[in-house]
KERO-547022 format. One record per residue (C-alpha): residue number from 1; chain; residue in one letter; x, y, z. Coordinates in steps of 0.02 Angstrom, whole numbers, always signed. Each point is the difference from the previous one (the first is absolute). Layout:
N
i = NUM; ch = A; aa = A; X = X; Y = Y; Z = Z
...
# end
This chain:
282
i = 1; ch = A; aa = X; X = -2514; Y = -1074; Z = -6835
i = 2; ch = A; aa = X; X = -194; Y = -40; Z = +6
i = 3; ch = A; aa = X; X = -97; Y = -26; Z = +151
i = 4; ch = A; aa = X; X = -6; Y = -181; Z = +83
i = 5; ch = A; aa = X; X = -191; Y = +64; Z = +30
i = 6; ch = A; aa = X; X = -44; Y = -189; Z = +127
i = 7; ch = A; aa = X; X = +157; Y = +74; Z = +118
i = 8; ch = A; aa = X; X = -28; Y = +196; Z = -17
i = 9; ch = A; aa = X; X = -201; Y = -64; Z = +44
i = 10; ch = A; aa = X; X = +100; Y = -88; Z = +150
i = 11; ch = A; aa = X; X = +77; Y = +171; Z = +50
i = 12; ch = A; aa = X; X = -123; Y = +105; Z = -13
i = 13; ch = A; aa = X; X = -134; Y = -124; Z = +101
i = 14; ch = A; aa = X; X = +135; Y = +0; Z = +152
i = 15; ch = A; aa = X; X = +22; Y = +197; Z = -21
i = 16; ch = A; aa = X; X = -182; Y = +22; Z = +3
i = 17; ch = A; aa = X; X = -31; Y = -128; Z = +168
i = 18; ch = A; aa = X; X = +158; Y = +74; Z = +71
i = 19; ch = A; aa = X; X = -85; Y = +181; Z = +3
i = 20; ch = A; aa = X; X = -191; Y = -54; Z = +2
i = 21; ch = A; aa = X; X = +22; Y = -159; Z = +116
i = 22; ch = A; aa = X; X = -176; Y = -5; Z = +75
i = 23; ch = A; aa = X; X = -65; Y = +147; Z = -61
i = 24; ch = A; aa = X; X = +17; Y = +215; Z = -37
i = 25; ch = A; aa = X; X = -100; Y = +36; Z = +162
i = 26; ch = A; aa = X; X = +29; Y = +186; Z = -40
i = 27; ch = A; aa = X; X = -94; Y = -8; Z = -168
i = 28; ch = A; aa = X; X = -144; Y = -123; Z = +51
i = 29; ch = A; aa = X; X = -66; Y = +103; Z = +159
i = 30; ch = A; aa = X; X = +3; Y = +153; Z = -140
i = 31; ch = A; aa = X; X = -20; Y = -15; Z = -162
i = 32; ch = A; aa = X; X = -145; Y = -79; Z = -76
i = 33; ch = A; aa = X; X = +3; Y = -164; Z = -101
i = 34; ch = A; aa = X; X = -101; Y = +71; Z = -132
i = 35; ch = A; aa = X; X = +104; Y = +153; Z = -26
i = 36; ch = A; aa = X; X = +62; Y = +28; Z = -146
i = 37; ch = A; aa = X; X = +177; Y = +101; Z = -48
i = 38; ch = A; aa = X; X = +172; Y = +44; Z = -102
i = 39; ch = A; aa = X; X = +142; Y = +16; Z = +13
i = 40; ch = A; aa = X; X = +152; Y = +46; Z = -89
i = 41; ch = A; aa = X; X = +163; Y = -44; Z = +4
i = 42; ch = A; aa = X; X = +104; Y = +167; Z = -3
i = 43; ch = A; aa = X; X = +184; Y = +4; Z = -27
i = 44; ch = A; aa = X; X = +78; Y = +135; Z = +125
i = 45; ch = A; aa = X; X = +186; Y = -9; Z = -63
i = 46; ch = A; aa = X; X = +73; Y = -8; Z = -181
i = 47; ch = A; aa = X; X = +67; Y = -182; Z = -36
i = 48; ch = A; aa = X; X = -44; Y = -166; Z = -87
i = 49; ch = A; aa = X; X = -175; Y = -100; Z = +50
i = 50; ch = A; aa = X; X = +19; Y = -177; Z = +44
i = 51; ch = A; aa = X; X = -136; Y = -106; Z = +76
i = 52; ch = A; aa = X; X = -156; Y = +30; Z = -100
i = 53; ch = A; aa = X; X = -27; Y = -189; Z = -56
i = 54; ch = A; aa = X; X = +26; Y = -48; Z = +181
i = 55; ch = A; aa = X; X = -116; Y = +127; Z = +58
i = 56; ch = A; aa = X; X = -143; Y = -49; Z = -110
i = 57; ch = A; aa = X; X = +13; Y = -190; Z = +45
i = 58; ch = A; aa = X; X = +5; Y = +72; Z = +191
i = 59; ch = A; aa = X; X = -178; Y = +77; Z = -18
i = 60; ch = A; aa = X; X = -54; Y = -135; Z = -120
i = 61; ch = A; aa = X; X = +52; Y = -120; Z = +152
i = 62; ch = A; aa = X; X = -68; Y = +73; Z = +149
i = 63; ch = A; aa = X; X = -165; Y = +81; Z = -96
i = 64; ch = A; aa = X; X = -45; Y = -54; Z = -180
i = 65; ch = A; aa = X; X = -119; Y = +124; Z = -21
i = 66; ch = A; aa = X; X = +105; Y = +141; Z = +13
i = 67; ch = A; aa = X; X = +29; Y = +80; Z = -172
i = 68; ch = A; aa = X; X = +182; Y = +51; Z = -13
i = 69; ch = A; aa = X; X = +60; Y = +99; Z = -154
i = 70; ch = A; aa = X; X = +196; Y = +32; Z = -68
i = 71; ch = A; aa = X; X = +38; Y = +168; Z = -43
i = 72; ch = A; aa = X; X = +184; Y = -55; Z = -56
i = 73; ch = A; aa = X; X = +110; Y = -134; Z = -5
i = 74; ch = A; aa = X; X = +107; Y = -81; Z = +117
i = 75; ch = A; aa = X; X = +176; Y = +45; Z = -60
i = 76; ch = A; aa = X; X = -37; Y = +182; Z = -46
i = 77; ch = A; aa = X; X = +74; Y = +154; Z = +68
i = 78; ch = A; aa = X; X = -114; Y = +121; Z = +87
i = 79; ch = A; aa = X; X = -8; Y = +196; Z = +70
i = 80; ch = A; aa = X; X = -69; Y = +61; Z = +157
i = 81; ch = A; aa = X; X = -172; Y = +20; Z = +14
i = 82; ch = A; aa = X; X = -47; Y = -177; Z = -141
i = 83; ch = A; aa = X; X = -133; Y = -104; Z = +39
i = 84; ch = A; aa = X; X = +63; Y = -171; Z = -22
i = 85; ch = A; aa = X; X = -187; Y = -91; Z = +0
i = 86; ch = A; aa = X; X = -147; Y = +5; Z = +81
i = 87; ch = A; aa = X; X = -132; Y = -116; Z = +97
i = 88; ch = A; aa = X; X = -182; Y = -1; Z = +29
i = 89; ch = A; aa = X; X = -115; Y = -86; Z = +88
i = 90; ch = A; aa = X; X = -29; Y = -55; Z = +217
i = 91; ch = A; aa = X; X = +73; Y = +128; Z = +92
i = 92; ch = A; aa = X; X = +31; Y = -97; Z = +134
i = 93; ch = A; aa = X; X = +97; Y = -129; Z = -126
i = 94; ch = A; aa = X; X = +109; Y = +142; Z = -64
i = 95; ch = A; aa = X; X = +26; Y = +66; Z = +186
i = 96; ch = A; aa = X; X = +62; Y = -141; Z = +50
i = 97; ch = A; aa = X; X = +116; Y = -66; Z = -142
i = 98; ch = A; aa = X; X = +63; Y = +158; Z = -9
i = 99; ch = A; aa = X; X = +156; Y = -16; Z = +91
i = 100; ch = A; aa = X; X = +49; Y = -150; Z = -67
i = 101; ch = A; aa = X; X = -26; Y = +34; Z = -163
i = 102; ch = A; aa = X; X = +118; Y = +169; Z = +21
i = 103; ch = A; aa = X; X = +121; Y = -103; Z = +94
i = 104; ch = A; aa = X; X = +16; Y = -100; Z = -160
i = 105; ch = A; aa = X; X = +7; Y = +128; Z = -100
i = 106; ch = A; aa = X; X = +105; Y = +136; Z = +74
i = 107; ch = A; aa = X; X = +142; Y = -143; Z = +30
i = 108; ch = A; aa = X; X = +4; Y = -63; Z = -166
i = 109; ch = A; aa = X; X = -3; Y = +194; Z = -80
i = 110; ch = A; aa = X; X = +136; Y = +49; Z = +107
i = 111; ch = A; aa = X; X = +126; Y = -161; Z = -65
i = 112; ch = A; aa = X; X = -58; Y = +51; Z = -174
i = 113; ch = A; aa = X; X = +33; Y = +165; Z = +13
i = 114; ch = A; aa = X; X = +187; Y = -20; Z = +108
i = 115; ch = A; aa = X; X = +30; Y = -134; Z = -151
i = 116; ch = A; aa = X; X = -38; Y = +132; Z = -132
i = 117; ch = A; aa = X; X = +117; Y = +126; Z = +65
i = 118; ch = A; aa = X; X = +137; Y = -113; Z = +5
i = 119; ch = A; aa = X; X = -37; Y = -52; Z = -168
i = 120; ch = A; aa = X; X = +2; Y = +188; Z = -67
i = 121; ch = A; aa = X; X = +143; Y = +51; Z = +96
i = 122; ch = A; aa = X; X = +120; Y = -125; Z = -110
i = 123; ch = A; aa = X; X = -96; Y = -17; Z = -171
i = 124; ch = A; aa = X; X = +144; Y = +50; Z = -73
i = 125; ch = A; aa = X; X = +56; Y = -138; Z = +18
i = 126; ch = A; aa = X; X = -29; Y = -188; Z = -43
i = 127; ch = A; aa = X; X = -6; Y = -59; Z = +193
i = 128; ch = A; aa = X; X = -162; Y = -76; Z = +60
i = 129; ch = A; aa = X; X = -65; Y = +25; Z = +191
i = 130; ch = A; aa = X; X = -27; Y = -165; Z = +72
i = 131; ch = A; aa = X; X = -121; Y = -48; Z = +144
i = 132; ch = A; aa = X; X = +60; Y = -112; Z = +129
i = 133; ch = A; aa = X; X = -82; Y = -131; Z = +140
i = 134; ch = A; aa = X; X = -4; Y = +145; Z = +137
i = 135; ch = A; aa = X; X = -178; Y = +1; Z = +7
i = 136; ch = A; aa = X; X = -140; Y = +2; Z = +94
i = 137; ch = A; aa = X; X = -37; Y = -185; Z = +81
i = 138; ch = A; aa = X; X = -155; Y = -62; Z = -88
i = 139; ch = A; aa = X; X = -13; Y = +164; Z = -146
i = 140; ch = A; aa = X; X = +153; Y = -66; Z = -91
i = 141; ch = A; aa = X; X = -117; Y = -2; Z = -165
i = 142; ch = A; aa = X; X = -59; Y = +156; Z = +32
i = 143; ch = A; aa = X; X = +169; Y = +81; Z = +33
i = 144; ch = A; aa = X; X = +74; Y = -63; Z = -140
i = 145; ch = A; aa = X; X = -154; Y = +52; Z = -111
i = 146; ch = A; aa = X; X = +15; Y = +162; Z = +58
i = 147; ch = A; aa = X; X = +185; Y = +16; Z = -55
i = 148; ch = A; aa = X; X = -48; Y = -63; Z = -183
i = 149; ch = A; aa = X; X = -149; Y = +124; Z = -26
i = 150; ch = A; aa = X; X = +127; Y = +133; Z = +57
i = 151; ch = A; aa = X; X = +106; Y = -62; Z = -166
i = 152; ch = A; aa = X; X = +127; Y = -110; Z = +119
i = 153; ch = A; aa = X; X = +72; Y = -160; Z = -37
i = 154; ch = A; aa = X; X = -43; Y = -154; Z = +120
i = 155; ch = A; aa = X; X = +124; Y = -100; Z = +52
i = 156; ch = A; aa = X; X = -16; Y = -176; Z = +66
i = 157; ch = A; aa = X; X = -157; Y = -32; Z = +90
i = 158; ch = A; aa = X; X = +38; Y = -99; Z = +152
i = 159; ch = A; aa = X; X = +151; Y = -137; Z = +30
i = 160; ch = A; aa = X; X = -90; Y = -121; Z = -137
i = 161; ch = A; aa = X; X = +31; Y = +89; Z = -155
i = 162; ch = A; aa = X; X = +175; Y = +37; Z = +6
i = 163; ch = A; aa = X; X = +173; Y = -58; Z = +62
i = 164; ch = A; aa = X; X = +78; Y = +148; Z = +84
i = 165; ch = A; aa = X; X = +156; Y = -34; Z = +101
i = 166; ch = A; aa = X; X = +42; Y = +112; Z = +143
i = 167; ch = A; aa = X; X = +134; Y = +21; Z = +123
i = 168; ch = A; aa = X; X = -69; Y = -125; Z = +88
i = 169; ch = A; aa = X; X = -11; Y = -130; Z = -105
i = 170; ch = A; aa = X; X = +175; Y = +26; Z = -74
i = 171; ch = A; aa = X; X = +55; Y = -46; Z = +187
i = 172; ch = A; aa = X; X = -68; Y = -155; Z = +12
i = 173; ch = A; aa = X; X = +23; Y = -63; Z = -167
i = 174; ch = A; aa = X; X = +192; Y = +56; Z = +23
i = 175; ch = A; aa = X; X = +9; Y = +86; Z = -161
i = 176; ch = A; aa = X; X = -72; Y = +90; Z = -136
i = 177; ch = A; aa = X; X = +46; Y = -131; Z = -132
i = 178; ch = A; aa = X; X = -74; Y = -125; Z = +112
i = 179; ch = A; aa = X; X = -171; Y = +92; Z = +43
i = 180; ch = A; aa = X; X = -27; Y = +38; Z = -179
i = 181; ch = A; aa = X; X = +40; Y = -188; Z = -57
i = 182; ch = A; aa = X; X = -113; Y = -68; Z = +131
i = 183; ch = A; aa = X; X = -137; Y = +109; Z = -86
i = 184; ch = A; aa = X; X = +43; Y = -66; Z = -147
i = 185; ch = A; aa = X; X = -30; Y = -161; Z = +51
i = 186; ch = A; aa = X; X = -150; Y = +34; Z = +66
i = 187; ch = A; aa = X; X = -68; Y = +89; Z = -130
i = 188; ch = A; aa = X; X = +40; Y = -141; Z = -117
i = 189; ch = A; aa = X; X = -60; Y = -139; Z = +97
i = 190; ch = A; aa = X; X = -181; Y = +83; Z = -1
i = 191; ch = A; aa = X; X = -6; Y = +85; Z = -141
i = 192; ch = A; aa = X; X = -14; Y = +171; Z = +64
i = 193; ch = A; aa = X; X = +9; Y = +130; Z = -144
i = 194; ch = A; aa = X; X = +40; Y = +136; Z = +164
i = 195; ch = A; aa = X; X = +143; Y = +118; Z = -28
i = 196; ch = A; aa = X; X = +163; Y = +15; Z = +122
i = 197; ch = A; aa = X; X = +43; Y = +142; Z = +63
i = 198; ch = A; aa = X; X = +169; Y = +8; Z = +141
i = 199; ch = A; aa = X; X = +26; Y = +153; Z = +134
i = 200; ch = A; aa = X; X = +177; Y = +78; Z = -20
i = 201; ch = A; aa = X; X = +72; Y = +111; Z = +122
i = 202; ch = A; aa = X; X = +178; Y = +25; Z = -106
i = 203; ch = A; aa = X; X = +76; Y = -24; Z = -156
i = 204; ch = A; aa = X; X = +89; Y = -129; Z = +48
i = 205; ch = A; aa = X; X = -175; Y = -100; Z = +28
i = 206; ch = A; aa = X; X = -55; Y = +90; Z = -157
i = 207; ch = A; aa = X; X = +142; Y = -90; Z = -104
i = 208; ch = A; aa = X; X = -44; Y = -164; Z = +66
i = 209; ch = A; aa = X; X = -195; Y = +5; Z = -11
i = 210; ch = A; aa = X; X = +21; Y = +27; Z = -193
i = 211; ch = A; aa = X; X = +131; Y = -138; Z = -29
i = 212; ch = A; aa = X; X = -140; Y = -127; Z = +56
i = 213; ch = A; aa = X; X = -118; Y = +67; Z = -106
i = 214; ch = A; aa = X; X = -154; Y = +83; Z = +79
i = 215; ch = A; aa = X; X = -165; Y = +111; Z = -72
i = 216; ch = A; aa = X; X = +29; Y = +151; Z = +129
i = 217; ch = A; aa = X; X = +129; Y = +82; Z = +104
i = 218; ch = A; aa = X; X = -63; Y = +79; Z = +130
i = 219; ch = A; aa = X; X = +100; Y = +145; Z = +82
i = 220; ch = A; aa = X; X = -15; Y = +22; Z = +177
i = 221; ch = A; aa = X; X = +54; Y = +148; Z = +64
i = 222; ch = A; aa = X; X = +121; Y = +52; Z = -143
i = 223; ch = A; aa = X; X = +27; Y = +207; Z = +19
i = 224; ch = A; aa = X; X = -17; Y = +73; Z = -186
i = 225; ch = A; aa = X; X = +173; Y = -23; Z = -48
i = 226; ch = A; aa = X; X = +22; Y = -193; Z = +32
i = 227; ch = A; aa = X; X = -182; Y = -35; Z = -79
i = 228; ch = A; aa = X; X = +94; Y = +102; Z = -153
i = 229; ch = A; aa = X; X = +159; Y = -109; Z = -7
i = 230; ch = A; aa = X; X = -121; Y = -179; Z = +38
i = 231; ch = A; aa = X; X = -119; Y = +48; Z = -158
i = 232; ch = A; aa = X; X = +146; Y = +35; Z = -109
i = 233; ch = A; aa = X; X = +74; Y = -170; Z = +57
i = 234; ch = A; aa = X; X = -177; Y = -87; Z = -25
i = 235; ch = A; aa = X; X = -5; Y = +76; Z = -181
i = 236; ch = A; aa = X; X = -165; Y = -70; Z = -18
i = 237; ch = A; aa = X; X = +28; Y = -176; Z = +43
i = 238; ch = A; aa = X; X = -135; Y = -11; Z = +102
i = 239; ch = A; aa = X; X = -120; Y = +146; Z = +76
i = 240; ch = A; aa = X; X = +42; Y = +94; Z = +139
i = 241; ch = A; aa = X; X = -95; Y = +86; Z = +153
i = 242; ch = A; aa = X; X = +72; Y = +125; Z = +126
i = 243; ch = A; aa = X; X = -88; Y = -17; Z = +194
i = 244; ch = A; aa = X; X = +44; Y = +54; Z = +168
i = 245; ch = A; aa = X; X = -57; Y = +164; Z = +64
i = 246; ch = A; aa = X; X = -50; Y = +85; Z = -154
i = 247; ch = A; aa = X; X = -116; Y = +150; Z = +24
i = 248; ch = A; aa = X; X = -61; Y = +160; Z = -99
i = 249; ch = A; aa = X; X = +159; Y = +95; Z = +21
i = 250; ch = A; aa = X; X = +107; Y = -142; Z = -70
i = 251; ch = A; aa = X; X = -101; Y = -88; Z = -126
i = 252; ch = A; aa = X; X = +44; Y = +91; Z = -154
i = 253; ch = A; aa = X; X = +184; Y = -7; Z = +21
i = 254; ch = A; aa = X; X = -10; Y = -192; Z = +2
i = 255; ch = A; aa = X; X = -122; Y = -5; Z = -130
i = 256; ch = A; aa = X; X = +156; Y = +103; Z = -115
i = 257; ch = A; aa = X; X = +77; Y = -140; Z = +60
i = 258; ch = A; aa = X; X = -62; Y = -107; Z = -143
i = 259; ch = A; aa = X; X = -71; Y = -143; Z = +122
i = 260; ch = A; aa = X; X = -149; Y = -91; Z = -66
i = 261; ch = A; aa = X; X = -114; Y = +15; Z = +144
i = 262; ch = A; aa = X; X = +2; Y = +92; Z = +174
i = 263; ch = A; aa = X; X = -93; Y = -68; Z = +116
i = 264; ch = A; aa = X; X = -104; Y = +104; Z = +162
i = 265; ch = A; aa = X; X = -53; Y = -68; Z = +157
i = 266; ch = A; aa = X; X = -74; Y = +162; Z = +45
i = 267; ch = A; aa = X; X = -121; Y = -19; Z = -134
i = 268; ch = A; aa = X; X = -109; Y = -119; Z = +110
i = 269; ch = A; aa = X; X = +86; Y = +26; Z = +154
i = 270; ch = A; aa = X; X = -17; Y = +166; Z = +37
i = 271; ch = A; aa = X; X = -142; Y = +94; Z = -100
i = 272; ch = A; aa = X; X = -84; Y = +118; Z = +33
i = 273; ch = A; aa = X; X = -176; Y = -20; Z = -41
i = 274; ch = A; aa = X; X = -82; Y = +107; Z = -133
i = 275; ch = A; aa = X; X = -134; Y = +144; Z = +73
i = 276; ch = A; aa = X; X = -173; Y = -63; Z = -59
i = 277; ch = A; aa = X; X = -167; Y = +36; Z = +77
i = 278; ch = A; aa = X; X = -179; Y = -85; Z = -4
i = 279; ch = A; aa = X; X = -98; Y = +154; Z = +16
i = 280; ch = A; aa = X; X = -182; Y = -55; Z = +13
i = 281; ch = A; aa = X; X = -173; Y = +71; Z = -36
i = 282; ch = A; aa = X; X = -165; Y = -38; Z = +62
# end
């Protein structure tokens, strides 16, 4: 996934007015304009860094002149005690983009990083961890970022990219059979090349979303045993993903499931952010 750099510039603009808005009082009745600093970006907990490219068009944003300097990449995994980069130039400048910048930077780390673990915890097996649309309102791009330089797989982007029917929409189209065909129809009459992928909450459903012919199965809810017995049935028709619930505890059972992907709201929904620190010199 690259960086859509015209909307992350969008972000980051409304982060920065949301925190600056008229101006850092604090730093303008102390620190002079001509002062000059660094600072470095230190990494206070063991994980993966996220956040660096988004950083760097931050300060390149809000004060060209600053001179910012990787000392890794964005995607790598790093120990207590790291620094991540450095930045020179206004003090007042780095003062006050420095929360922002951190807030950035911390979030994304800490989805990389809850991504990675996942992903180690069921490399044994061939199950991908998928992202989901549980994200942030307005840092979508930057959630889901954060999940592939953690060594995730993104799924869909937004409700453009992909049909996904849900409970919901089984409902009011009556049927599975008749959801998927409308799709279909869809699909055909525009020329969308977007997959279909159909939420199953039994067997039963299971059964009847591969008859019509569909790209995923999705799922919902299964317990380890029925996601078993609904892969076996699939026999690689068409890809599967397990959802509903899954956490750290339960993830590599399901994974030994032989599903194709597993996908984690907490990923986005609740991280914790990664411990990183701006510690600045004069």
């Amino acid at each position: 996934m690259k960086i859509d750099r015209s909307n992350v510039e969008k972000i980051i603009r409304n982060a920065l007015a949301e925190d600056i808005g008229s101006g850092d009082i604090t730093t303008k009745a102390i620190v002079d304009d001509n002062l000059i600093g660094t600072g470095e970006f230190l990494v206070k907990q063991d994980g993966v860094i996220a956040g660096l490219e988004v950083v760097e068009m931050l300060l390149n944003i809000f004060d060209p002149k600053l001179s910012f300097e990787r000392k890794i990449s964005d995607g790598v995994k790093v120990n207590y005690g790291k620094v991540a980069a450095s930045v020179k130039g206004s003090a007042a400048s780095i003062l006050t983009a420095e929360r922002t910048a951190l807030n950035f930077l911390q979030r994304m780390s800490g989805i990389a990083t809850m991504t990675n673990n996942y992903i180690e915890k069921i490399k044994h097996t061939k199950a991908k961890i998928l992202d989901t649309r549980k994200t942030v309102p307005g840092l979508r791009e930057l959630d889901k970022l954060a999940v592939k330089l953690g060594g995730g797989t993104n799924h869909r982007i937004g409700l453009y990219d992909m049909f996904l029917i849900k409970d919901n929409h089984i409902a009011a189209a009556g049927s599975i059979t008749k959801a998927v065909k409308s799709c279909k129809e869809l699909r055909e009459k525009n020329n969308y090349g977007f997959k279909i992928e159909v939420e199953t909450e039994n067997l039963e459903q299971v059964k009847e979303a591969l008859s019509i012919g569909v790209d995923f199965i999705l799922l919902d809810n299964f317990d380890p045993g029925e996601i078993r017995k609904a892969v076996q049935f699939i026999s690689g028709k068409c890809l599967t993903e397990a959802s509903g619930g899954i956490n750290f505890d339960t993830v590599k059972e399901i994974a030994e499931t032989g599903v194709d992907f597993i996908s984690v709201g907490a990923l986005t929904h609740s991280v914790k952010a990664l411990d990183i620190s701006l510690e600045i010199t004069i």
